[in-house]
N, C-alpha and C positions, 0 to 999 in steps of 0.2 A: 868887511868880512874876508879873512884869507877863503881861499879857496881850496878846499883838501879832500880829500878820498871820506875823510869822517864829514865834514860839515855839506856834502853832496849826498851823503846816506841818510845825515840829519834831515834834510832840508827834504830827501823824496819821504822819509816816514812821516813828517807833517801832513807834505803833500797827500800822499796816500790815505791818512786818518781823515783829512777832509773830505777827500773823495770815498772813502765807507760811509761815512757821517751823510754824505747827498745820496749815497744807493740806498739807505736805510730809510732817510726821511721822506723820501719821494713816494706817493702813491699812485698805480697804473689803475688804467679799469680794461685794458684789453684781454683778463683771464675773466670777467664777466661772461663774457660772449665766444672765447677762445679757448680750445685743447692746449695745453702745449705736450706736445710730442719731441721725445727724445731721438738725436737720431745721429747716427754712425757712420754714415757714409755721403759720398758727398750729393746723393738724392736719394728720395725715399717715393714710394710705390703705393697709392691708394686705390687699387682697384678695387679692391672689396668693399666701397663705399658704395657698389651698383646695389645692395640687398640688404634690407633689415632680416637674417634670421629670428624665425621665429617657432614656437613649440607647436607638434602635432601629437595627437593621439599614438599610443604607437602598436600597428599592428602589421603582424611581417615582419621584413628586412627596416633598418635604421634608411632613412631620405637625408640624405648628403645635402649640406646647403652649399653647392658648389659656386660661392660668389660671382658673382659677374665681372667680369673685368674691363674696365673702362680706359685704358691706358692714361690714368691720372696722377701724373708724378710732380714733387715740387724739389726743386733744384736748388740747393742753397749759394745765397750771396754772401759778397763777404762786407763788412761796412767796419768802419774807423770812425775815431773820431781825436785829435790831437792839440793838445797843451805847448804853446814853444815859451821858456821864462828866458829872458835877455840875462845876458850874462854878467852887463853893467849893472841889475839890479842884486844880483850874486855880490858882488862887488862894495855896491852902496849899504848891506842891508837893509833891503828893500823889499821882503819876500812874503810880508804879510799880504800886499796886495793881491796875492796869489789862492789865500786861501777859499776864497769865494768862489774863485773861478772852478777851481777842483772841485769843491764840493755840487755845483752846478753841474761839472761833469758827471757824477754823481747822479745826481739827480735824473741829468739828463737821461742817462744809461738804462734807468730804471723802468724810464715812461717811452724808449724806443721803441718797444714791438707795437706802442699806440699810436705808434705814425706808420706805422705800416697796415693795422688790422683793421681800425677804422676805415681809414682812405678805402681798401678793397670791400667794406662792406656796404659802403656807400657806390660802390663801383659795381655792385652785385646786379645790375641791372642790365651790365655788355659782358662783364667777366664770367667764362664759360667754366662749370662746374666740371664732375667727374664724368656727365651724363652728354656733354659737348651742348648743352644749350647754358645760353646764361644762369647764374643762380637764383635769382628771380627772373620769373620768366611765366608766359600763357600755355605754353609747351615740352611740358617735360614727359616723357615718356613713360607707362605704366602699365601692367600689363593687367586687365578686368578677371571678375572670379571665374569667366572662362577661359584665359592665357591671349584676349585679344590684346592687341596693346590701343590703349587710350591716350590722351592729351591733358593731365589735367596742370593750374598756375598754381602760384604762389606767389600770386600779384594780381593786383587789380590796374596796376599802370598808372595813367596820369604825368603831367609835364611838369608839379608844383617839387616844392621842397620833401627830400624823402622824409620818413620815417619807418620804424620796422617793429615786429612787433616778435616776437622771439622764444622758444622754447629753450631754455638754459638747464633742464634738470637732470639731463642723462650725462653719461661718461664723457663723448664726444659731443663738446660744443658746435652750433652750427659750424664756427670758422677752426681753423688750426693755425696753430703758431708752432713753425716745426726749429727744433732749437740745437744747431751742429755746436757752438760752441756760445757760450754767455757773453755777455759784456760785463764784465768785473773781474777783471786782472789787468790792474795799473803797470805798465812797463816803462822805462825808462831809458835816453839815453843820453848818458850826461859824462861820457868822459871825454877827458880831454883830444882824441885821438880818432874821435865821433866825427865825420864828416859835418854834420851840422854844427860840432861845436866848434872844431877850427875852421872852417869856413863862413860863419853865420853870427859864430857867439850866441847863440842856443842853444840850450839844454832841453832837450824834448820830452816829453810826457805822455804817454796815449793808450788807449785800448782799442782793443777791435775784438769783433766777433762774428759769425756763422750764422743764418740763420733765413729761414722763406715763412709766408704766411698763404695760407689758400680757406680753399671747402670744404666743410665736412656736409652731413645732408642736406639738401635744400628742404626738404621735409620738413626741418626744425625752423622754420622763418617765414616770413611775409614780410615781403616790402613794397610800399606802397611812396608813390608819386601823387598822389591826390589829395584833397582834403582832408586835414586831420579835427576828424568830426565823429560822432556817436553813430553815426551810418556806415561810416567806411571804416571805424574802430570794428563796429560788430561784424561786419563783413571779413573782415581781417582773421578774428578767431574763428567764427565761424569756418569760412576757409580751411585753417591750417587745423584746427580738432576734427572736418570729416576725411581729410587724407588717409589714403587707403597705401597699404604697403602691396606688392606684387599679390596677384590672386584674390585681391577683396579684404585683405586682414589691413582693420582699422589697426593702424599706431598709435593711438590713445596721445595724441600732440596733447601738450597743456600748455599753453603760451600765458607765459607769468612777467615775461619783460619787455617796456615799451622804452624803445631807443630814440629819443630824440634831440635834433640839433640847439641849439640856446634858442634861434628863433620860433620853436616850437612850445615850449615848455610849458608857457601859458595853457595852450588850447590841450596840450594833456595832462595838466592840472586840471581842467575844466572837465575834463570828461572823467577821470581816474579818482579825484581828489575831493571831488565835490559831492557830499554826501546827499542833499535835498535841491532839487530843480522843480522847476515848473510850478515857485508859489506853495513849495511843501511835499512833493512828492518822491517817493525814493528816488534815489539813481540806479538801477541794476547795474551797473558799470563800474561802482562804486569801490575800490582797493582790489579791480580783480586784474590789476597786473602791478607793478612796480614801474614807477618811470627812472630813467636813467638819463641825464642830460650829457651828452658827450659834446666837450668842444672839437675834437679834433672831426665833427659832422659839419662845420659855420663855412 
């Protein structure tokens, strides 16, 4: 193949459609459990995660829900990822081999913010929320319907394998996935004059983008280290449906999703899935949440 200005245009609009073709075909599951929050600057500011507003009667003057502020900010990174094609395969036409690789990129790109969102929500157990205690945690701070402040978890603990159990139904997912710039815009640098290309005989390929992942309430989650069993399942919703918001007002949590690792899957099939136990008898437990089996938990 000569080598020219057109057959280097040709060759990145292949590349490129492969690489749409793997952003398009790829499915993520980290906006299960995740906000994504647009964002402008190079961090963004969640203090107002301290307080659920919520509606009172209204007599007299309007009560300001003047949020709390936690000084909970996330800071965005920057991450790459890059294609080099040899320039002898330029040469040989040779450039099919390539096509896979691109659209992999592709792919890859799609299911990035699930290498990020998982790991930290499995890390929900040291990583400290807006409230400075971890996001599962025995001690999170609250204030009772007289303004004392209490202690209450959203966790029961335990040393075994996690699993979590999860309110996903409101605006703000438990976790945030804060998003300064995307990964899909394939760039190129393939001219002759390209340090990697006279030096290397490389033609390069890559994208990068912007982007942190953090907390939103801990309110909305239970994560458990213990057995995943019809006791510590029930203790779990339990748990997270009598959470009170500041002053005694219940949050009405409805915990609809069970997150669990492939090693788990079985045992909340068993409890989730299984319509009749005990020789015939109902399951109360029976379809009342949705299991989710994430590998990026193994």
């Amino acid at each position: 193949m000569e080598i020219t200005t057109h057959t280097l245009q040709s060759a990145f609009i292949g590349f490129n459609a492969s690489f749409q073709a793997g952003l398009a075909e790829a499915t993520s599951m980290y906006g299960r459990i995740a906000t994504t929050v647009s964002s402008t600057t190079r961090s963004n500011e969640y203090g107002w995660l301290g307080k659920f507003p919520g509606f009172r009667k209204w007599v007299g003057d309007r009560v300001v829900n003047n949020l709390a502020k936690h000084g909970y900010t996330l800071t965005n990174e920057s991450y790459e990822n890059t294609i080099a094609v040899d320039r002898d395969d330029f040469d040989d036409d040779n450039l099919g081999i390539y096509g896979p690789m691109f659209r992999d990129l592709g792919a890859t790109a799609t299911v990035f913010p699930d290498t990020l969102i998982w790991p930290l929500l499995k890390n929900g157990f040291s990583e400290l929320c807006y409230d400075g205690q971890p996001f599962f945690d025995l001690e999170h701070p609250v204030l009772d319907e007289k303004g004392k402040e209490i202690l209450v978890a959203n966790t029961d603990g335990g040393a075994g394998t996690p699993w979590f159990l999860l309110d996903t139904s409101r605006p703000l997912k438990p976790l945030i996935y804060q998003e300064r710039r995307s990964f899909q815009n394939l760039v190129r640098m393939d001219k002759e004059d390209d340090p990697n290309v006279f030096n290397r005989k490389e033609y390069q390929y890559g994208l990068d983008g912007r982007c942190q992942v953090g907390f939103g309430f801990w309110q909305m989650g239970w994560g458990s280290r213990q057995t995943l069993d019809v006791a510590h399942y029930e203790a779990a919703r339990l748990g997270l449906m009598s959470l009170k918001s500041d002053y005694g007002r219940p949050l009405a949590i409805m915990p609809k999703l069970l997150v669990v690792p492939p090693s788990l899957e079985s045992a909340a099939l068993k409890i989730i899935n299984t319509q009749f136990i005990d020789g015939g008898n109902s399951n109360p437990w029976y379809h009342t949440a949705e299991i989710l089996v994430v590998p990026w938990l193994a």
